[in-house]
C-alpha positions as CSV (number, residue, x, y, z in Angstrom):
1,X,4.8,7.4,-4.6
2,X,4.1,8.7,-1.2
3,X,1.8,11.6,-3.4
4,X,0.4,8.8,-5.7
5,X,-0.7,7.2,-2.8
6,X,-2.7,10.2,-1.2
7,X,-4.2,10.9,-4.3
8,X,-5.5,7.8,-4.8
9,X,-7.3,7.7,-1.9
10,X,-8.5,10.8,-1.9
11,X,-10.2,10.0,-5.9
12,X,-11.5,7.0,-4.0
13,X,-13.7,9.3,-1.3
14,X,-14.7,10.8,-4.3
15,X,-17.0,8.8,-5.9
16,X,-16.6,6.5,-9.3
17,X,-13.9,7.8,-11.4
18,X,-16.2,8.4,-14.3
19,X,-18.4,10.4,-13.2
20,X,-15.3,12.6,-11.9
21,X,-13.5,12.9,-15.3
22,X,-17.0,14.0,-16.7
23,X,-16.1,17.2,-14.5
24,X,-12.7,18.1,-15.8
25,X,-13.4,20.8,-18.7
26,X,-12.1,19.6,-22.2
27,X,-12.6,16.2,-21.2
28,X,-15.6,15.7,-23.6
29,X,-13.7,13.1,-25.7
30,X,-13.4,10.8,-22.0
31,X,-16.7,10.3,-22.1
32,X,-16.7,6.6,-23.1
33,X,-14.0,5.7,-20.7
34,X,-14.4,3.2,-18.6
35,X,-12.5,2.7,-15.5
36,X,-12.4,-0.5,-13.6
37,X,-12.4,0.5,-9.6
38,X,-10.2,-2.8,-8.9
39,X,-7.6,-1.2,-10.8
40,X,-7.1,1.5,-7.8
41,X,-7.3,-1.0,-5.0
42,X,-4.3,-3.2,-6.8
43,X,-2.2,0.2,-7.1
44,X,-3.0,0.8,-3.8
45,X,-2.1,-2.6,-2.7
46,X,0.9,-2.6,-4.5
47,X,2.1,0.7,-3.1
48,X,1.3,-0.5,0.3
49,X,3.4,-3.4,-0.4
50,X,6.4,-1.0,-0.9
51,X,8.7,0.1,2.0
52,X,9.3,3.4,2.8
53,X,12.2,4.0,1.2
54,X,11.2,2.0,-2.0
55,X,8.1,4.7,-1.9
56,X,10.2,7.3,-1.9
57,X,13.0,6.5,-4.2
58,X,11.3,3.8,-6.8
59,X,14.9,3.6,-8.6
60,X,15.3,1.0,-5.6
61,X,13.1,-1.2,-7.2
62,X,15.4,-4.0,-8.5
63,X,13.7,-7.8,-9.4
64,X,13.7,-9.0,-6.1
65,X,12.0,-6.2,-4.6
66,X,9.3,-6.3,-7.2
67,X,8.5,-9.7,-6.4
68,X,8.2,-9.8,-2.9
69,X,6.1,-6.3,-3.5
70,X,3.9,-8.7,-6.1
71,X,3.8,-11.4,-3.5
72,X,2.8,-9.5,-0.3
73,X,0.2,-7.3,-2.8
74,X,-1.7,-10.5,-4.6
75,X,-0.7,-9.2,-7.5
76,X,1.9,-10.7,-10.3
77,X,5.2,-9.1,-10.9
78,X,4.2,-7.4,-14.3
79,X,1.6,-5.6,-12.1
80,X,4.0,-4.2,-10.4
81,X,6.3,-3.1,-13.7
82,X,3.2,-1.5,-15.0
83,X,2.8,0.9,-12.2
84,X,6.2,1.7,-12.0
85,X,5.9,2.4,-15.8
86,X,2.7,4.3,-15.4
87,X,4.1,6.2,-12.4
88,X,7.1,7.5,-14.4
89,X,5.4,7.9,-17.4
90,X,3.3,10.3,-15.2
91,X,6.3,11.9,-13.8
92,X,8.0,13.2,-17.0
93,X,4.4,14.5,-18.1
94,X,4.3,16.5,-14.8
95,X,8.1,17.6,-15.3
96,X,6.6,19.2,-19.1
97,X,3.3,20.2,-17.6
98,X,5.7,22.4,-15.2
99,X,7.1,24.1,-17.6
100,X,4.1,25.2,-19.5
101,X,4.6,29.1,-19.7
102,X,1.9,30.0,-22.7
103,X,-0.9,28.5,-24.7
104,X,1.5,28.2,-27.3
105,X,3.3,26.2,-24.9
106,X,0.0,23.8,-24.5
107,X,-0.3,23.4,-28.6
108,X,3.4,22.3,-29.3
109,X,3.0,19.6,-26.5
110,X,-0.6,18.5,-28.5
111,X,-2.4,19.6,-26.1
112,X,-5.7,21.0,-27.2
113,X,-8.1,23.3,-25.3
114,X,-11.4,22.7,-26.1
């Protein structure tokens, strides 16, 4: 989460998220999404809620932890399950994305080049 954290920030010196996915090539169907900016200031928050070690290994993450990460955020605990579903949801994407050795690759994952 350390990495999700940076990045984060870094999107955030950026400029508006929308305008920045109107850069990334292929991304002509992401036109019409709409991203609400206090949605990366409570992921932030809630990863700044997180010890260090519960940054780096998330599996620590048991109920308890979650709510005192929801309660020092001002944020609610299914804020908190949401990231950490978002966050691994991303991960295993990454993990395929990293294996990606052709186009054909790309087209049996349904992912289209445009």
């Amino acid at each position: 989460m350390e990495d999700f954290l940076s990045h984060i920030k870094l999107i955030k010196k950026m400029g508006p998220l929308e305008n920045l996915i109107s850069m990334i090539p292929g991304a002509a169907n992401l036109k019409n999404v709409k991203v609400d900016p206090k949605d990366m200031v409570r992921t932030e928050a809630i990863i700044l809620s997180m010890t260090y070690k519960e940054r780096r290994n998330p599996d620590l993450l048991n109920g308890s932890r979650r709510s005192r990460i929801a309660r020092g955020s001002g944020t609610t605990v299914q804020d908190v399950n949401r990231l950490i579903k978002q966050f691994d949801q991303m991960k295993q994407m990454m993990k395929k994305i990293g294996k990606i050795k052709s186009f054909k690759d790309l087209k049996n994952m349904g992912i289209g080049l445009q």
